[in-house]
PyMOL Python script that loads the backbone (N, CA, C, O; Angstrom):
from pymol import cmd

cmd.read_pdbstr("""\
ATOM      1  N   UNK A   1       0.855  -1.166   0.000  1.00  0.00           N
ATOM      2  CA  UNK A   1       0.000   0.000   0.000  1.00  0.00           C
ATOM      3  C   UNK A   1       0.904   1.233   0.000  1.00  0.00           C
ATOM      4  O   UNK A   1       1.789   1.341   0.849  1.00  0.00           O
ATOM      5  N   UNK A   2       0.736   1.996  -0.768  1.00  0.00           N
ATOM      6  CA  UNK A   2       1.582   3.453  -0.806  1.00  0.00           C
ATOM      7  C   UNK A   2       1.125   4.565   0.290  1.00  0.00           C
ATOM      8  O   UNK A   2       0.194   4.717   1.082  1.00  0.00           O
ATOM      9  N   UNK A   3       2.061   5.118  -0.027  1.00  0.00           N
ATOM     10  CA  UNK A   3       1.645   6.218   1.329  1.00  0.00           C
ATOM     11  C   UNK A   3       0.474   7.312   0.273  1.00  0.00           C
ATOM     12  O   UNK A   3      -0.351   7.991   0.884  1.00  0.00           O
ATOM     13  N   UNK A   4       0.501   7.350  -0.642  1.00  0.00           N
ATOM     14  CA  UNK A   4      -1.029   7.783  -1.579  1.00  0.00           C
ATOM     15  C   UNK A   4      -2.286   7.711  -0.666  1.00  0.00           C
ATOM     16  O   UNK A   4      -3.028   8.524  -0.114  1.00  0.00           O
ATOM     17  N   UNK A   5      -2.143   5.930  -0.795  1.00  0.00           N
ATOM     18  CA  UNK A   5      -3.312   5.538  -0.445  1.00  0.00           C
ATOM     19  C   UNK A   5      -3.572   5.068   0.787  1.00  0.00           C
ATOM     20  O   UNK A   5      -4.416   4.185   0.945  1.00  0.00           O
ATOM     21  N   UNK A   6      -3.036   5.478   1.582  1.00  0.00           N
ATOM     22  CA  UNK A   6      -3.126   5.339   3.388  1.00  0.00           C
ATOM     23  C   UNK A   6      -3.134   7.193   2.990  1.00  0.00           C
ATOM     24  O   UNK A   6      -3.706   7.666   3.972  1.00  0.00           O
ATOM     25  N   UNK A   7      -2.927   7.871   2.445  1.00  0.00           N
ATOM     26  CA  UNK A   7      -3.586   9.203   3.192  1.00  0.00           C
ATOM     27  C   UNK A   7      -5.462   9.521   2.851  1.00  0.00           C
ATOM     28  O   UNK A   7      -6.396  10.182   3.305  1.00  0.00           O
ATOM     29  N   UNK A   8      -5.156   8.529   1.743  1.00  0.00           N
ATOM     30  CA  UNK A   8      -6.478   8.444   0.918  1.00  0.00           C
ATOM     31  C   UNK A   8      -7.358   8.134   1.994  1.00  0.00           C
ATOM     32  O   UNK A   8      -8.350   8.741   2.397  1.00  0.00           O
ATOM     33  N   UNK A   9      -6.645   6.735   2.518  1.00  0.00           N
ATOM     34  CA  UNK A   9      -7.833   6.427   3.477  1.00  0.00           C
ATOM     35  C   UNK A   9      -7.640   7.014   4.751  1.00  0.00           C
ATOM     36  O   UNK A   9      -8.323   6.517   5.646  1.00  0.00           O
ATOM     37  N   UNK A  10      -7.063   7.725   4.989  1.00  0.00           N
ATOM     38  CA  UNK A  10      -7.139   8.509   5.962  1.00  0.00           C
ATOM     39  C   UNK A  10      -7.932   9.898   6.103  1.00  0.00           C
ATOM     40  O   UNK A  10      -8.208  10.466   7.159  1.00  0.00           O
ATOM     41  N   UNK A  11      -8.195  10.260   4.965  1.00  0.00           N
ATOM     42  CA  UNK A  11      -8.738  11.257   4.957  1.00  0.00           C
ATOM     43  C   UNK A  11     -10.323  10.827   4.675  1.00  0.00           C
ATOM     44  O   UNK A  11     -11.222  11.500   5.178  1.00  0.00           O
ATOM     45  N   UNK A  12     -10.539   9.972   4.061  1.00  0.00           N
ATOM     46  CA  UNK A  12     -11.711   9.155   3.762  1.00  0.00           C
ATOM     47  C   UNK A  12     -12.326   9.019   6.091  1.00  0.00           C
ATOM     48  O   UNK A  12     -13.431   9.138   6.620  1.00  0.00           O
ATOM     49  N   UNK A  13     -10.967   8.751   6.678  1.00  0.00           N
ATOM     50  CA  UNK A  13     -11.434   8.210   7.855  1.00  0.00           C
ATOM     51  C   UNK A  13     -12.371   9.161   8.645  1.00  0.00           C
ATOM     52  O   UNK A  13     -13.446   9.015   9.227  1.00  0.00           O
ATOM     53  N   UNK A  14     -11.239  10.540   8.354  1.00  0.00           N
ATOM     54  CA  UNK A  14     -11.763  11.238   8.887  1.00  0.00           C
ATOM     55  C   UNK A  14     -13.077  12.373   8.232  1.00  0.00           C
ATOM     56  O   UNK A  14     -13.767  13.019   9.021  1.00  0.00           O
ATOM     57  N   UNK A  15     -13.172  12.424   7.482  1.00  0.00           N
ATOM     58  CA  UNK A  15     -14.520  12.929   6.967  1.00  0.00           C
ATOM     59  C   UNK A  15     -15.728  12.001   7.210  1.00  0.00           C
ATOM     60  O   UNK A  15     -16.775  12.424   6.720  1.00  0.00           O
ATOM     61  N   UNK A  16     -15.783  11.132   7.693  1.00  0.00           N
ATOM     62  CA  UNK A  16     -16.829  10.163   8.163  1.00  0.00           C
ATOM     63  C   UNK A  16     -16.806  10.683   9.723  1.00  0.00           C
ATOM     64  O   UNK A  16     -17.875  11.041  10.217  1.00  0.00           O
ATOM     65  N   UNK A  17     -16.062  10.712  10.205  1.00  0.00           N
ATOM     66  CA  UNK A  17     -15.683  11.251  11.656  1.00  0.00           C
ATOM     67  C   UNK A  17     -16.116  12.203  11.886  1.00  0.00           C
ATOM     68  O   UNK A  17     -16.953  12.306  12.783  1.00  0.00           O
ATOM     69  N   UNK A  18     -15.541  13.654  10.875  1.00  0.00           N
ATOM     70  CA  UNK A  18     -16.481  14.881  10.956  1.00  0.00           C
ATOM     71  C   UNK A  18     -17.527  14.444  10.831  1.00  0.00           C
ATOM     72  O   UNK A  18     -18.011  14.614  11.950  1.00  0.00           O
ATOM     73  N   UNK A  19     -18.451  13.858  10.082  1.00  0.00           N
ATOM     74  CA  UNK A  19     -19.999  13.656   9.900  1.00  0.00           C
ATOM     75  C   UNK A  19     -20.512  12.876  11.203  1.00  0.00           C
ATOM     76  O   UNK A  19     -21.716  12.908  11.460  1.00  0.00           O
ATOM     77  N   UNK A  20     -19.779  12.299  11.885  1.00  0.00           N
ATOM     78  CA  UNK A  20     -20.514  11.728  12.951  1.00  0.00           C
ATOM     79  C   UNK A  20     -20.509  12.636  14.309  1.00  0.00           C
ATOM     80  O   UNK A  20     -21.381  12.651  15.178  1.00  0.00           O
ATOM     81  N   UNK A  21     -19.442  13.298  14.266  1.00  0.00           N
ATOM     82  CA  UNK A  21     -18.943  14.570  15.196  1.00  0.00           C
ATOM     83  C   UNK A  21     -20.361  15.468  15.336  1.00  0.00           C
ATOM     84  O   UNK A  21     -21.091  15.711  16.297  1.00  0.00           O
ATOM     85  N   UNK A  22     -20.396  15.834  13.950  1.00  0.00           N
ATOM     86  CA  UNK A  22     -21.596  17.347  13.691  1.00  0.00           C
ATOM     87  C   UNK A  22     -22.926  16.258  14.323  1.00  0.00           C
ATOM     88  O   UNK A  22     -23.570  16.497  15.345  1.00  0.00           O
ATOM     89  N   UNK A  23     -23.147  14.832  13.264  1.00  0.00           N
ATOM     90  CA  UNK A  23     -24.419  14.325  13.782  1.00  0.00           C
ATOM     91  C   UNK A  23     -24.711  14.353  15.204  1.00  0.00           C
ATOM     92  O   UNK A  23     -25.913  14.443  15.456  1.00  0.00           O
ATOM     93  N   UNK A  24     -23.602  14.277  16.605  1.00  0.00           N
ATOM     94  CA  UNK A  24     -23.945  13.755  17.728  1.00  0.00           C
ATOM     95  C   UNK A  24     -24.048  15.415  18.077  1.00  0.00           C
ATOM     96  O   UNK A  24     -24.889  15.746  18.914  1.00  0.00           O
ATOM     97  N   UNK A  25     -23.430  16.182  17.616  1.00  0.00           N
ATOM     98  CA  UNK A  25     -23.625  17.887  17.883  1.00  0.00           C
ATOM     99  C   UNK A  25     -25.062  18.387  17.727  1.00  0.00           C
ATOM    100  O   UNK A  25     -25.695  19.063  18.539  1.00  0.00           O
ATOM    101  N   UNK A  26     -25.495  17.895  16.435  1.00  0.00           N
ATOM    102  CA  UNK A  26     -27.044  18.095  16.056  1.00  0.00           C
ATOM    103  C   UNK A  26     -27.978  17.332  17.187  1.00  0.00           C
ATOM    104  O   UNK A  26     -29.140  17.731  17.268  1.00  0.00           O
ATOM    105  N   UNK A  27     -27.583  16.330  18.013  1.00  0.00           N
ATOM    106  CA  UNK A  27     -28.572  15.773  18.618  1.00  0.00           C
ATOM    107  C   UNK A  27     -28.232  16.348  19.721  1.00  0.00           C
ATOM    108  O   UNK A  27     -29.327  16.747  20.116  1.00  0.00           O
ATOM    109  N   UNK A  28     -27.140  16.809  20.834  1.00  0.00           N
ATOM    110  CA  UNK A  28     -26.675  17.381  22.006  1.00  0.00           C
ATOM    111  C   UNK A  28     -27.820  18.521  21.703  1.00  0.00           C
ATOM    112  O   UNK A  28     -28.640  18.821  22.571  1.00  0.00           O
ATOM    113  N   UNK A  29     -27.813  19.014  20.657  1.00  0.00           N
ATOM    114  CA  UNK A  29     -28.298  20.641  20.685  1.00  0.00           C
ATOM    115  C   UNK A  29     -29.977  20.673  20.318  1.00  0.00           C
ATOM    116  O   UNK A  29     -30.719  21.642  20.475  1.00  0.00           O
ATOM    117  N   UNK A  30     -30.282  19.570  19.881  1.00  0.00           N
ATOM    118  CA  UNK A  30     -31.919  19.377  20.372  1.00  0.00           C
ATOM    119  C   UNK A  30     -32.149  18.958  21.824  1.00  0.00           C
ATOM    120  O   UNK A  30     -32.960  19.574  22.516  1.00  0.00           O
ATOM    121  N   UNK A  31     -31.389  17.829  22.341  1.00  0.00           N
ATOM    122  CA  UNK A  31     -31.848  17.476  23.370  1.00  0.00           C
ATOM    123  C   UNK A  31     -31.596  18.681  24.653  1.00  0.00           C
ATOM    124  O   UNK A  31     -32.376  18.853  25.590  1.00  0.00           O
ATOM    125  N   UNK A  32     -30.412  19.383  24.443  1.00  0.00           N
ATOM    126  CA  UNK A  32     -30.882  20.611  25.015  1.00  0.00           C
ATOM    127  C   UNK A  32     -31.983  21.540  25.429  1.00  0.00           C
ATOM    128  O   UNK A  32     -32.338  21.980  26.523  1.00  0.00           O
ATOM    129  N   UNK A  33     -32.463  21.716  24.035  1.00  0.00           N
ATOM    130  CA  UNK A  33     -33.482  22.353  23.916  1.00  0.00           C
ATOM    131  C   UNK A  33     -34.675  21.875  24.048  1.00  0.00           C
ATOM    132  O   UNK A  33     -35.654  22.605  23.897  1.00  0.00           O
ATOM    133  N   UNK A  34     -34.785  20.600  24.346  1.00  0.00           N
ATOM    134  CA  UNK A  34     -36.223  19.938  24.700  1.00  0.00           C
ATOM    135  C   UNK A  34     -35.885  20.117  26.631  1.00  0.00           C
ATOM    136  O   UNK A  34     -36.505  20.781  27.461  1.00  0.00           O
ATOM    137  N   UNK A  35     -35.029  19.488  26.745  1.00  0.00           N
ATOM    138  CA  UNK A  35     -34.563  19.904  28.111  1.00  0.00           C
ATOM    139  C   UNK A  35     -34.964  21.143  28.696  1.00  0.00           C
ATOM    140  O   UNK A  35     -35.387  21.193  29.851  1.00  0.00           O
ATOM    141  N   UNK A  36     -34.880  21.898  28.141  1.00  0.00           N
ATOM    142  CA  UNK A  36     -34.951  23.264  28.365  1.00  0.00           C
ATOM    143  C   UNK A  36     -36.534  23.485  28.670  1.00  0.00           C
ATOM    144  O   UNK A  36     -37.017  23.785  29.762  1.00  0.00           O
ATOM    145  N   UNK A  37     -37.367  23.221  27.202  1.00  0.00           N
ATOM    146  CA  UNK A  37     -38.889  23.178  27.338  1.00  0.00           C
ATOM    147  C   UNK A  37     -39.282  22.044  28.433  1.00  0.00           C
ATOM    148  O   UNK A  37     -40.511  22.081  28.493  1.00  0.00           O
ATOM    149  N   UNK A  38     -38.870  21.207  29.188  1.00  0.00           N
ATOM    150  CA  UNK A  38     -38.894  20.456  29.840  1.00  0.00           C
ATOM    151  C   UNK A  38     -39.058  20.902  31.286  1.00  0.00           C
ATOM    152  O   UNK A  38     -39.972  20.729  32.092  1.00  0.00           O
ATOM    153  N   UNK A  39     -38.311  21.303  31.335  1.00  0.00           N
ATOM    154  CA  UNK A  39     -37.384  22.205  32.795  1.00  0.00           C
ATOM    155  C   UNK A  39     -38.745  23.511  32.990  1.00  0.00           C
ATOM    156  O   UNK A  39     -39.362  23.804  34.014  1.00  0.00           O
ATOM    157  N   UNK A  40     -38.834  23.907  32.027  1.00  0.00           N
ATOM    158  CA  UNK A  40     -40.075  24.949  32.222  1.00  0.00           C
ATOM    159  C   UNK A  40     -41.181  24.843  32.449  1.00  0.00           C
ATOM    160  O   UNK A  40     -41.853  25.618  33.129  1.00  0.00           O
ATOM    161  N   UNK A  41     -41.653  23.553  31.742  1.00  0.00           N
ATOM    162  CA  UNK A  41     -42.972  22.796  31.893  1.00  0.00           C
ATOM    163  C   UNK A  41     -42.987  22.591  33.612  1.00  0.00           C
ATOM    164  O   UNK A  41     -43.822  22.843  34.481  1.00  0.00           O
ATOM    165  N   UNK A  42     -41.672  22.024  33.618  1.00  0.00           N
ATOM    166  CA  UNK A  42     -42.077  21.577  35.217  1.00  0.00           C
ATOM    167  C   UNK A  42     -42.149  22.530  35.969  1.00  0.00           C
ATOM    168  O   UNK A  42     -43.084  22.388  36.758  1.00  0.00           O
ATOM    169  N   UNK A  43     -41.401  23.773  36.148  1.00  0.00           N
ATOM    170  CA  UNK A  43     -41.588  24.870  36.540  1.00  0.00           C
ATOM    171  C   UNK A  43     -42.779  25.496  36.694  1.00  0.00           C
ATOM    172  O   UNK A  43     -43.067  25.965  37.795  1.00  0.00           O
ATOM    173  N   UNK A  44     -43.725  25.605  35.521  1.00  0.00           N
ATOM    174  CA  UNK A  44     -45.043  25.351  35.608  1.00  0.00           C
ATOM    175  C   UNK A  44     -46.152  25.315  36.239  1.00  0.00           C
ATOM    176  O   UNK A  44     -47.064  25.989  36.719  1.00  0.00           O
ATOM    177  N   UNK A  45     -45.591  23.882  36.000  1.00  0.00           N
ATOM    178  CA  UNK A  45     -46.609  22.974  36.777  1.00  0.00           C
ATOM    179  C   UNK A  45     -46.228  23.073  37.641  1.00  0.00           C
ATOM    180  O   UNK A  45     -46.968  22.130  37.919  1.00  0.00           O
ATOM    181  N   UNK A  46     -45.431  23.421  39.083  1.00  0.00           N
ATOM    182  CA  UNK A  46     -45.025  23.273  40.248  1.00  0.00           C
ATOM    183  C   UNK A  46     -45.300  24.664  40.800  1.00  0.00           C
ATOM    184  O   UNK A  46     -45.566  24.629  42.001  1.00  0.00           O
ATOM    185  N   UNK A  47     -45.313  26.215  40.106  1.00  0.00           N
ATOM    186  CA  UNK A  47     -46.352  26.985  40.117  1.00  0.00           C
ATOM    187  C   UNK A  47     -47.790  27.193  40.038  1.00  0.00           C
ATOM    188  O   UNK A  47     -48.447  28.125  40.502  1.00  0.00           O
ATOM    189  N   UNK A  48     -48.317  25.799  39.133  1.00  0.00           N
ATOM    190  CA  UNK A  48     -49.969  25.636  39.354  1.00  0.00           C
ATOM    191  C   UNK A  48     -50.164  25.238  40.700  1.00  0.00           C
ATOM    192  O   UNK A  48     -50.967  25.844  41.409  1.00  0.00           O
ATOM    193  N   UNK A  49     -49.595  24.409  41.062  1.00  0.00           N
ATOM    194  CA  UNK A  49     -49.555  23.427  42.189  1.00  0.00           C
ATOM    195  C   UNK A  49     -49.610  24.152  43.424  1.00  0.00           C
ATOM    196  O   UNK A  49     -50.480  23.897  44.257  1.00  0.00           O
ATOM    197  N   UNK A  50     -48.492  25.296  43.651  1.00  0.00           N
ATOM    198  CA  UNK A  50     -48.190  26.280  44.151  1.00  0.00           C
ATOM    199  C   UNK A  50     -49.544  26.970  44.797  1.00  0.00           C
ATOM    200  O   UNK A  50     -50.180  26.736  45.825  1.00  0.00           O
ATOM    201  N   UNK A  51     -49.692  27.919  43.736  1.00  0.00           N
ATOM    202  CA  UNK A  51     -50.728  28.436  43.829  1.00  0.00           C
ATOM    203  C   UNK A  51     -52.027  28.196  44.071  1.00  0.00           C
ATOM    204  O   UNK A  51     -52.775  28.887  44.763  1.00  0.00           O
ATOM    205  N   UNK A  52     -52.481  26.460  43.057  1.00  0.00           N
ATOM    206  CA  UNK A  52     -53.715  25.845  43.721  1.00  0.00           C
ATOM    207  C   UNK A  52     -53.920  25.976  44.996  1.00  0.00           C
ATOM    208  O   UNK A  52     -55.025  26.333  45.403  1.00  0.00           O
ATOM    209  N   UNK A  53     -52.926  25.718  45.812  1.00  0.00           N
ATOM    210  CA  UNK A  53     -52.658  24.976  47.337  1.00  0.00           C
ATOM    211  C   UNK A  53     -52.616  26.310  48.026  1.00  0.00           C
ATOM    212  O   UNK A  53     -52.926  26.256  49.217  1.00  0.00           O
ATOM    213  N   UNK A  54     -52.176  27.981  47.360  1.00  0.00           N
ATOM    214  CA  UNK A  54     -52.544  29.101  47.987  1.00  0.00           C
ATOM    215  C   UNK A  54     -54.143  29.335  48.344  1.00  0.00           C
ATOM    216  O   UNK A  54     -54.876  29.582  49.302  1.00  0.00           O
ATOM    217  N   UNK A  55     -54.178  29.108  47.035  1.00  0.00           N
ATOM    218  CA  UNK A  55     -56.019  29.703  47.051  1.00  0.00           C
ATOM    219  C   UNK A  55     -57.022  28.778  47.769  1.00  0.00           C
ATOM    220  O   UNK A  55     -58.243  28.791  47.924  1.00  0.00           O
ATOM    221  N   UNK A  56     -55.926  27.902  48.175  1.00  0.00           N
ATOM    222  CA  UNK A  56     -57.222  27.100  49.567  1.00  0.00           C
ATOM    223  C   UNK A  56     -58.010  26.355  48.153  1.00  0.00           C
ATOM    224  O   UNK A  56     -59.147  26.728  47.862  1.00  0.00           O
ATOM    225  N   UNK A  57     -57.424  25.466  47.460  1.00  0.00           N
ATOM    226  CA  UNK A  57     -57.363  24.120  47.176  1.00  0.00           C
ATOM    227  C   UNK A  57     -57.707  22.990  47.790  1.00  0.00           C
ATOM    228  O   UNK A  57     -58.304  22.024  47.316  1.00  0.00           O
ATOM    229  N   UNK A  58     -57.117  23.234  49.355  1.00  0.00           N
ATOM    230  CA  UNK A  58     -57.250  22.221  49.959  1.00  0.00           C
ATOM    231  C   UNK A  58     -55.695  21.439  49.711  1.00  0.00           C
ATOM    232  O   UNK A  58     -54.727  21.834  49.061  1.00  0.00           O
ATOM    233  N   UNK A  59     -55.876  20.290  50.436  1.00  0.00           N
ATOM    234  CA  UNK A  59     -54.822  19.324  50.059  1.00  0.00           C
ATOM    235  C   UNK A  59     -54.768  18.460  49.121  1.00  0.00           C
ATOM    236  O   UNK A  59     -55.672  17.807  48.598  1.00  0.00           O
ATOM    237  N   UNK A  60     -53.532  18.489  48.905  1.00  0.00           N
ATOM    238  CA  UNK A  60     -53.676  17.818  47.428  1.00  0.00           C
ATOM    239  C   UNK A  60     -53.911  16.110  47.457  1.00  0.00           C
ATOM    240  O   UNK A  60     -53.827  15.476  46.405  1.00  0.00           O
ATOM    241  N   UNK A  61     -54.132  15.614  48.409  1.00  0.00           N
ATOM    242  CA  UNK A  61     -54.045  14.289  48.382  1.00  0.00           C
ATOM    243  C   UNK A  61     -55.468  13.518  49.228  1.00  0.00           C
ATOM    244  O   UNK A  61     -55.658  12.372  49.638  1.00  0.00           O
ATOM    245  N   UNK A  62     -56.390  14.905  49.241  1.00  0.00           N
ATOM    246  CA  UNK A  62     -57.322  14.660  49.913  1.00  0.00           C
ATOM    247  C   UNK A  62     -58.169  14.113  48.462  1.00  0.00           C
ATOM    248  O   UNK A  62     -58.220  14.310  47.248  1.00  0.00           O
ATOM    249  N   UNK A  63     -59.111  12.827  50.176  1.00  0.00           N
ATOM    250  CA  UNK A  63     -59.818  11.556  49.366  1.00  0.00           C
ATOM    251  C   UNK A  63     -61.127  12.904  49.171  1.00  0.00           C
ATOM    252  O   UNK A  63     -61.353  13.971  49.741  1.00  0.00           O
ATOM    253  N   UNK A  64     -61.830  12.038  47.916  1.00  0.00           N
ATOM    254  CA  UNK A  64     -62.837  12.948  47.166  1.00  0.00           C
ATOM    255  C   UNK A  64     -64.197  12.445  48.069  1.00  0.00           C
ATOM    256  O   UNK A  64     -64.329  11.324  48.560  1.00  0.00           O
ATOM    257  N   UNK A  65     -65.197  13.599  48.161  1.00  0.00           N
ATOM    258  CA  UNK A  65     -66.431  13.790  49.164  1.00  0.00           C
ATOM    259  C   UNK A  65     -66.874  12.397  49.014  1.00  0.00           C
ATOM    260  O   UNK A  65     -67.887  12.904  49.495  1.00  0.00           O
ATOM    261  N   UNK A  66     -67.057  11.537  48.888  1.00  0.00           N
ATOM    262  CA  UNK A  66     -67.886   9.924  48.463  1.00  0.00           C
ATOM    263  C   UNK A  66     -67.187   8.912  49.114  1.00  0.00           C
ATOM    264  O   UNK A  66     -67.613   7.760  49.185  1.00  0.00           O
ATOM    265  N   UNK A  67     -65.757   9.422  49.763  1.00  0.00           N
ATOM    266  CA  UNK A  67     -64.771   8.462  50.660  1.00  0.00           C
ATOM    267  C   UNK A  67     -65.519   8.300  52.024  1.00  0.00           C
ATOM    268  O   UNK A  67     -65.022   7.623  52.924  1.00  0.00           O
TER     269      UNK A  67
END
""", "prot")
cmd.dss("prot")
cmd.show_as("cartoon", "prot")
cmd.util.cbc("prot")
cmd.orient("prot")
């Protein structure tokens, strides 16, 4: 094998490499961002919760009038 074609495939190696590099970059940077909408949701909801339980809600784990 010449040194040609070991750079050949070397460069072949690594341009597959870049493409898998960017692919796992493209998925870090969604799952971020669902994370993110995630994190807020719960935030949220832990402000509904919050507040239900201000306005005299009651408890949240109380059995319903028919218990």
């Amino acid at each position: 094998m010449s040194n040609e074609d070991r750079f050949v495939d070397i460069e072949i190696k690594l341009a597959h490499q870049e493409d898998l590099v960017e692919s796992l970059n493209q998925m870090v940077y969604q799952q971020s961002r669902r994370i993110d909408q995630l994190e807020a949701m719960v935030a949220g909801l832990a402000e509904h919760i919050r507040t239900s339980a201000q306005a005299g809600g009651g408890p949240l784990n109380e059995p319903p009038p028919h218990y």
